[in-house]
Structure formats: structure tokens, C-alpha cells
N, C-alpha and C positions, 0 to 999 in steps of 0.2 A: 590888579584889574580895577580895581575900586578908588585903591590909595592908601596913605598909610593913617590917616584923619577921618574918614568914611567911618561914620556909626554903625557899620558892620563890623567891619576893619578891629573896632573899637571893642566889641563885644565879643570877638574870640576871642582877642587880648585877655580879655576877662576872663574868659573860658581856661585858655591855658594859665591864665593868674590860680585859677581855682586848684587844676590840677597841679602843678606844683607846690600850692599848701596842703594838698589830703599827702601829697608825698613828702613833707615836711621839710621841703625846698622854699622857705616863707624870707630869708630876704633877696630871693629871686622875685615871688612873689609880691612881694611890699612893693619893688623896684617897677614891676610891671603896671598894678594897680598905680603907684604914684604918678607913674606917666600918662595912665590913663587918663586920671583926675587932672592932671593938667591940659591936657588935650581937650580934653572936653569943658573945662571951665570957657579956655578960648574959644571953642566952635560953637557949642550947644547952650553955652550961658554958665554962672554960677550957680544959678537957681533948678538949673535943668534937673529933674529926678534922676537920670544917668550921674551926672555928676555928682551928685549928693549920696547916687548911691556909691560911687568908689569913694568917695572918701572915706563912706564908712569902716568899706574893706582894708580901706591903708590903715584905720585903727588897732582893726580885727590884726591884720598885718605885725605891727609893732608889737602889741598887745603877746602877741607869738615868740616874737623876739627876746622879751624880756624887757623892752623898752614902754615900761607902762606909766610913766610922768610922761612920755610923747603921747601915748596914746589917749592919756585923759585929758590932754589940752587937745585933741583933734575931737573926739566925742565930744567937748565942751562947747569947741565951736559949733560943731555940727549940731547941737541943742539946739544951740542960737537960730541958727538957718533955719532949721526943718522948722522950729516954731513960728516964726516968720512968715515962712513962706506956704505950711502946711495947717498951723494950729499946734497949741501946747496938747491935743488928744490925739493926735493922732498915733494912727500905730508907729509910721518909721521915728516920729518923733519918741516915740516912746521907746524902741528900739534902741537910738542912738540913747538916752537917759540912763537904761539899763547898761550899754557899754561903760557908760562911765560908773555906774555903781559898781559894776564886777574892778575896773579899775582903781577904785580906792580902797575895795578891798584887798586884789594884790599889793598896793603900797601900803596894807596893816591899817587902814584909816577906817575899821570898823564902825566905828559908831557913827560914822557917814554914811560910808556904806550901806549900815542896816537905814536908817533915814531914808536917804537915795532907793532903797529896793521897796522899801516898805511905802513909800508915795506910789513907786512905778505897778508894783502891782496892785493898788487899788485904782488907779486909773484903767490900766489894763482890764479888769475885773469889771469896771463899768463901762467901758468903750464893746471889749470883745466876749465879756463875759465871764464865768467864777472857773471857768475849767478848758477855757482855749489853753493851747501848747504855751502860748507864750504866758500867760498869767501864770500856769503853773512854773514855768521857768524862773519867774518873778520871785514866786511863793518856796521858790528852794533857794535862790540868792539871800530870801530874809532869815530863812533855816541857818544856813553857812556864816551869813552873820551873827548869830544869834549864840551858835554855837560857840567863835572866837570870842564870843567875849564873855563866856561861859555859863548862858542863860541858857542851860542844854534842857529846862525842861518844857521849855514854850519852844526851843526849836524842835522838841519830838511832835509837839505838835502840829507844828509847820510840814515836818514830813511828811509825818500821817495822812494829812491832806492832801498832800501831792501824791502819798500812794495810793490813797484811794482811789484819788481822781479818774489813775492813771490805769487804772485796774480797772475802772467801770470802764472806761472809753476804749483802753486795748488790750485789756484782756491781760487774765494772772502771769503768764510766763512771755509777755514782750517786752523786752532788753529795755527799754524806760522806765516799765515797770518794777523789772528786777532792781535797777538801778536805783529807782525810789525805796524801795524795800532795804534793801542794803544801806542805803544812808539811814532809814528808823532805826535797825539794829545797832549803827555804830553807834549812834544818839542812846538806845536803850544799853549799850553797853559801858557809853562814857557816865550813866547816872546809873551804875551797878545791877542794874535787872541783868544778872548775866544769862540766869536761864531761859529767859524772854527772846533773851537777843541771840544764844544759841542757835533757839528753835526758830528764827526768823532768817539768818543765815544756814542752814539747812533748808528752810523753802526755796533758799533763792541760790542757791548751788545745786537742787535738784535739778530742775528743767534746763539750768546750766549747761549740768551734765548730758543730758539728755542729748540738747543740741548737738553740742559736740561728737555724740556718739554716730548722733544720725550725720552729721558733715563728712565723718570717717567713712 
């Protein structure tokens, strides 16, 4: 009805892009996003926020594949752009900043990496503030770094933060927060507090359980 170029048209695309990576159908996915982003470069512009957003997702895309030297030159560019055309603060520029620091961390370039997360989340921190989702996201990339390179006792602290955060805002037993929780234990477990870290994987395998019981 539309066409097969119509920014409608365009936008389910993306829709069934999506669904096929929660089903882990991602170079389906990549294939679909990739044509997106070219369609829309010609019709809508390079600059167009549509278009800048699938690029992203062709990163996210690769990034899925195991193709992550593709993926950090596409994040690389996309820095480029979105700061250009948005500002170096902004959030999606920050956004795409962060794809490439998770990026160098897959290719083992940690001490980039920590660099790379450790810039993006203090920007984050002063644009959206000390406890948006994504600075905390930020502030666990710097943990994960922190940790590979075996400074695991300033990444307990990195966690801590993030579990707290994540516990004031959503409460003791929500699956982010577990999540954070579980990453301080393994931290408290890789720097021997084993009974520490025990009793903190026992917190967080309770309401676990729980969940699951009530799902049954």
C-alpha cells in the first residue's frame, strides 16, 4: 500500500529486525537492519535520526555475530556522526561511545576499554545524572573492565554502586538488581571473602527461587 521505501514500510522492518534478534536469528537480523540503513541514508538523508538509528542496530547486529572489529568501526563512525550532527553529550552520542567501549573490550583491548567506559560514564553522570539506567550501565562496563585486568578491588566497588543504585530505584528482588548483586559476589569471591560472597549469592538465589516457584 505504501511501498517498499515509505518510513512506515521502514519501521516494521525494524520491528521484525527486532524480533528476529530476541529469537537469535541476528544475521537475519543484521541483513534486515543493513537495508534499512541503506534505504534510509537515500531517502531520509545521512543525518536523519532513523538512519543513524539503524546503524546503530547494524553494530548491535555484528557485535551478536561475533564480528566485533566490524562492529567497532561502525560505532566509530557513528561517534563521528552523531557528534556532528547532535553534540559530543548527547545521550545517543553517548550511546553509540559505549557500543564501542563494550567493543574493545570483546576484542581484549581492556585498558581502552576501561578509558572508553570510564569517560562515557562520567558524561552520562553529568548529562542524565549519577543513577539513570544507562550511567549505571556505564558504571558496570568500568567494573567488567576493571576486573580483566585484575583490579577486582575497585571493581567491587564499581558494583556496589551499581547494586545499590539499583536497589534504591527497583527494589531488592528486580532481575537488574539480582544481577548487580551477583556480579559483587563473584568480585567478593575472586578477592577470597568467600563467606561474604556466599551469603550474597544466597540472597540472590532466594527471590530467584521464589520467582520461579510462583511461575510454576
Amino acid at each position: 500500500m505504501l511501498g517498499p521505501e515509505h518510513p512506515d514500510t521502514l519501521v516494521t522492518r525494524c520491528e521484525v529486525a527486532y524480533v528476529l534478534g530476541r529469537l537469535g536469528r541476528w544475521k537475519e537480523a543484521l541483513e534486515t537492519y543493513r537495508d534499512v540503513a541503506v534505504i534510509r541514508t537515500r531517502v531520509l538523508g545521512p543525518d536523519h535520526a532513523d538512519t543513524l538509528a539503524a546503524r546503530h542496530e547494524v553494530g548491535v547486529g555484528l557485535g551478536r555475530l561475533g564480528r566485533v572489529g566490524q562492529a567497532l568501526d561502525v560505532y566509530r563512525r557513528l561517534v563521528v556522526d552523531r557528534t556532528r550532527v547532535h553534540g559530543p553529550h548527547h545521550p545517543e552520542t553517548l550511546r553509540a561511545r559505549h557500543g564501542a567501549g563494550v567493543a574493545l573490550g570483546r576484542l581484549g583491548r581492556w585498558t581502552d576499554a576501561l578509558a572508553e567506559s570510564r569517560e562515557v560514564a562520567a558524561l552520562r553522570e553529568r548529562v542524565l545524572g549519577a543513577e539513570h539506567p544507562d550511567t549505571l550501565v556505564s558504571r558496570r562496563e568500568v567494573a567488567v573492565a576493571l576486573g580483566w585486568l585484575g583490579d577486582w578491588a575497585h571493581a567491587l566497588t564499581e558494583y556496589r554502586r551499581v547494586a545499590d543504585a539499583r536497589e534504591r530505584l527497583l527494589g531488592a528482588d528486580h532481575p537488574d538488581t539480582l544481577t548487580a548483586r551477583e556480579d559483587e559476589a563473584h568480585c567478593l569471591e575472586r578477592l577470597g571473602h568467600l563467606r561474604e560472597a556466599a551469603d550474597l549469592y544466597g540472597r540472590v538465589a532466594s527471590p530467584r527461587g521464589h520467582g520461579l516457584a510462583g511461575g510454576a
